[in-house]
N, C-alpha and C positions, 0 to 999 in steps of 0.2 A: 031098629035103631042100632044096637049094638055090632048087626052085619056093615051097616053103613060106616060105624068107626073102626071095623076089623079093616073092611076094604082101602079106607083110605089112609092107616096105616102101612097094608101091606102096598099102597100104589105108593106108595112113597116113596119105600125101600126101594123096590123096583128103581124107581126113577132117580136115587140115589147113587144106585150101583152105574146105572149107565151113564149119569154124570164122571162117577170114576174112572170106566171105560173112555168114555169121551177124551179124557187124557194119555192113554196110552195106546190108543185104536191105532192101526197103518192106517194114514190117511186116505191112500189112492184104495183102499178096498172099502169105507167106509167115508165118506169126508160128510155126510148130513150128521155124526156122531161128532166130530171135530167143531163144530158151528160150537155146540154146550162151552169152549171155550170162552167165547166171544158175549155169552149171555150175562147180562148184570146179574152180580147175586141176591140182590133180593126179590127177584122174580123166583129162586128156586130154594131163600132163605122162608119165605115165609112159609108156603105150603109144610115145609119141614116142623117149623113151628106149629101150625094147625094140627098135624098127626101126631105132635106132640100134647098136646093141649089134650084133642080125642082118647088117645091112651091111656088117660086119666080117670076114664073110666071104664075100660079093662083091666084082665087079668098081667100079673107082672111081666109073662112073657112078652107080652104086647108093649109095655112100656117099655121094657129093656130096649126091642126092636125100634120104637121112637127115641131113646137116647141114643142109640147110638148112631142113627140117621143125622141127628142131630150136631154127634161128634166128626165123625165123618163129613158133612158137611162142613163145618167151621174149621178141620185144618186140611185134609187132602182136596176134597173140592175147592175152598177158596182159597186154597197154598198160602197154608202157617208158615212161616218158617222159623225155627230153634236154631238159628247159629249159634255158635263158639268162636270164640277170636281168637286169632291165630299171635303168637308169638314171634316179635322177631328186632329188629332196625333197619333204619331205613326208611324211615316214615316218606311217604308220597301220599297227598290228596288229590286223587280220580275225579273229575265229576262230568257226566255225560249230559247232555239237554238237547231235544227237540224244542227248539226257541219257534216255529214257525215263523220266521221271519214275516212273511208277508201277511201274516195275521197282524201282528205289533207294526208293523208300518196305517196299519187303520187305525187305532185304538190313540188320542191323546198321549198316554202316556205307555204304551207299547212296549218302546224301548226302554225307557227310564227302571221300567216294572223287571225288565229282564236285567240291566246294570243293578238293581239292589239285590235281585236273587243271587249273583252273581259273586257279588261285594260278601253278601253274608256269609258263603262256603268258603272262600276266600281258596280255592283247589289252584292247586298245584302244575296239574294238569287236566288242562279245560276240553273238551270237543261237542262240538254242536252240529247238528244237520238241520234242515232246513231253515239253511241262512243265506240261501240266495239276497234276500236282498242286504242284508250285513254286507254282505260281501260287494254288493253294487257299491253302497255307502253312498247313497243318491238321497237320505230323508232328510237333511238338516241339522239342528246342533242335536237335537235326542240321539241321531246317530252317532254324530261325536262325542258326544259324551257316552256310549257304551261303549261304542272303539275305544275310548280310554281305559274302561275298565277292562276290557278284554285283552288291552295290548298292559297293561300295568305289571311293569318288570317282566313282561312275557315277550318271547318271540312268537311271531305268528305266521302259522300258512293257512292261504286260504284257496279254496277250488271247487267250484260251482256250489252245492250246496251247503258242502262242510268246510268248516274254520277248527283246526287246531292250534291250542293257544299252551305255551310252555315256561316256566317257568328257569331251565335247564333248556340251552342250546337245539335246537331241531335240524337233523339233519336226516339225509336222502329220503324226504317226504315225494312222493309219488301217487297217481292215481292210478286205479287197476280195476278191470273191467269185472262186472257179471250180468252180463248181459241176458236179456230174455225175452221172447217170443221175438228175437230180431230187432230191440231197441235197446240201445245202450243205458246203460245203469254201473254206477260205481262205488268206490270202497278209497276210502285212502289212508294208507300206513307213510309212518314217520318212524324214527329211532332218535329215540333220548338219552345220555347217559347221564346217570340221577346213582350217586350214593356208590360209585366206581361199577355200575351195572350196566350195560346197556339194554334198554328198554325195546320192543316193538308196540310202538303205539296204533293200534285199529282203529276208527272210527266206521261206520256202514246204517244204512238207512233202506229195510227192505220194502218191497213194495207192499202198501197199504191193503190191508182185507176192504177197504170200504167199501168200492164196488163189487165184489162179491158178497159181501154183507147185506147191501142194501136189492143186491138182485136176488136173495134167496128172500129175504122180507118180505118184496114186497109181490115177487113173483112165486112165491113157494115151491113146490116143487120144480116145476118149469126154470127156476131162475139157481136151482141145483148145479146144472153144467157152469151155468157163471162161476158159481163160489167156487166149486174143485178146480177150475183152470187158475180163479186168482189163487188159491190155498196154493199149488199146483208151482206156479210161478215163485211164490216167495220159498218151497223147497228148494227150488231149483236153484236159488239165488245163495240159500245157505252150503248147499252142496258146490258150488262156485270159487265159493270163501273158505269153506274146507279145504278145499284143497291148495289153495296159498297162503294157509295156515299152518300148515304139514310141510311148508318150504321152507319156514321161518327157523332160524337159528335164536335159542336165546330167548328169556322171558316172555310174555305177551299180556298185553293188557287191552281188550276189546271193549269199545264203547259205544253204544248205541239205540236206536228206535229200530229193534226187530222184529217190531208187528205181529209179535206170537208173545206166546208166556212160556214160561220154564218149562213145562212138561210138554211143550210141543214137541213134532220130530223136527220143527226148523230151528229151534232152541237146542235141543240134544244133537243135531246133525254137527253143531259147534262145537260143542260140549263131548261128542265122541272125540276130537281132535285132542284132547288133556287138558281143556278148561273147566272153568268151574265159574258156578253164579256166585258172586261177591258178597250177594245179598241174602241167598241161603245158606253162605259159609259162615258168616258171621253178625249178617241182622236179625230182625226180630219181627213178628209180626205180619202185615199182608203185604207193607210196599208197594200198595198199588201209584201207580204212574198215569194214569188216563181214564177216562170216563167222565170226571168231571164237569166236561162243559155241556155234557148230553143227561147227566141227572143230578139234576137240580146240586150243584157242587160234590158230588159224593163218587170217587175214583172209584173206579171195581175194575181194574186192568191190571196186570205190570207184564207189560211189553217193552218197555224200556231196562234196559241191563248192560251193566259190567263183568264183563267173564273175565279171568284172570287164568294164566297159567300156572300148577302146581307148586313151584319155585316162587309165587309171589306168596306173600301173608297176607291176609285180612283183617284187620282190626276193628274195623265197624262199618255198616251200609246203611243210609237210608233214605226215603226220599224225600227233595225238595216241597217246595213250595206249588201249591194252585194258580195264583195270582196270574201270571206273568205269562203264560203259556199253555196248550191245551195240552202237554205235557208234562209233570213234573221232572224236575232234575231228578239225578242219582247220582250221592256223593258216596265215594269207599275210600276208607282210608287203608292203603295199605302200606305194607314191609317188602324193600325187593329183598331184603335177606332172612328167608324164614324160617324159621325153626324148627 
């Protein structure tokens, strides 16, 4: 008995540490270690618990070894984060959303669900991806009635999938490619000036892990080559964007669904540019953004993010609402003059 609660303590640890791994593995030599991202945590919260429970009747060292399994999971594996708010003036509210548009074009009240999410952050500066059909404005008065609230004191550009909504003037808004495996895919920057700064506004939407997700499920190993080309595909996409990020003059405030988490390398591919997550600079807690429509209401993702450049402040991150979308918003409040 006693070898059986040794063992599944120490498999724990084990599986502990390569959970940690899993976030900072090169992906192209490793990507079945990168999948550990994409897993709900309570598929790898519990087991933690049960070797915890077992430990309980071992010696201390054994229990140590399950606390700390235990801490290690709850903030580096399911990314704690401790911000500090950054000091400054200048207030601007950020807030980014994947609205699925053509989810909420199904749903009765679809649209309306996204106008009050909308209504309640009341940001400053709005950007949304998949809003193709916003953008059609083909539903009827639900869509006029969120066009109000999106165009409310705002100027707005709008371009295939993304809508950015302004508060402060928009100008030389532009689309700009990152194209991959040969089909086009895009990004669109604008510049704001807000508080005598001028701003570069980002919006970008990488490509989805779904189909790679779902071809390593359900095909296992065989459905391996899937995932690393799609994993494969959204590096490529950030490395794209780095580099017309490194062109930019001037603050930068990036917003978007980029289908990885902070500790990816297509999250740090951005992040080596001189940005920084909004939400680990000065929020709190796990901020997860997605999962919820796949367990039973409970998000265990945040792939959705605001990166900011050095020069901006932070003053609070956190995320929206379930309701309205299979993404939560993410509202930052920042300082373009920071201290």
């Amino acid at each position: 008995m006693r070898f059986f609660l040794k063992a599944t303590v120490a498999v724990v640890a084990v599986a502990v540490c390569l959970l940690c791994a899993g976030q900072v593995v090169e992906p192209r030599q490793l990507p079945g270690l990168v999948l550990i991202n994409y897993v709900p945590f309570p598929a790898f919260l519990l087991p933690v618990l049960v070797a915890l429970l077992a430990s309980w009747w071992l010696g201390w060292a054994w229990r140590a070894v399950a606390v700390l399994s235990l801490a290690v999971t709850l903030t580096v594996v399911m990314g704690w984060a401790w911000g500090r708010a950054d000091e400054g003036h200048g207030r601007v509210r950020f807030m980014t959303y994947n609205v699925k548009g053509y989810l909420a074009s199904q749903r009765p009240d679809g649209f309306a669900l996204l106008a009050q999410e909308i209504t309640e952050h009341q940001p400053d500066i709005l950007v949304m991806q998949d809003a193709l059909r916003l953008s059609n404005g083909d539903d009827g008065r639900e869509m006029d009635a969120l066009s109000q609230v999106i165009r409310q004191n705002r100027q707005v550009y709008q371009v295939g999938q993304y809508v950015v909504a302004s508060r402060w003037p928009l100008q030389n808004c532009q689309l700009g490619g990152i194209p991959i495996a040969g089909q086009s895919h895009g990004f669109v920057t604008c510049q704001v000036q807000a508080h005598g700064v001028t701003i570069n506004v980002v919006t970008v939407h990488f490509l989805s892990p779904r189909d790679g997700l779902n071809a390593a499920r359900k095909e296992g190993f065989d459905g391996m080559g899937d995932w690393q080309q799609n994993m494969l595909g959204r590096l490529e996409q950030a490395g794209l964007l780095a580099e017309h990020l490194r062109l930019m003059s001037g603050p930068i405030i990036l917003g978007g669904d980029l289908n990885a988490p902070e500790a990816s390398a297509v999250v740090q591919t951005l992040m080596n540019t001189g940005l920084r997550d909004a939400f680990s600079s000065a929020g709190s807690g796990y901020g997860y953004t997605h999962g919820h429509h796949l367990l039973r209401g409970l998000s265990f993702l945040r792939i959705d993010h605001i990166l900011v450049s050095k020069d901006i402040g932070v003053s609070d991150a956190f995320a929206g609402g379930r309701e309205a979308s299979q993404h939560r918003p993410v509202i930052a409040d920042l300082w373009v003059h920071r201290q």
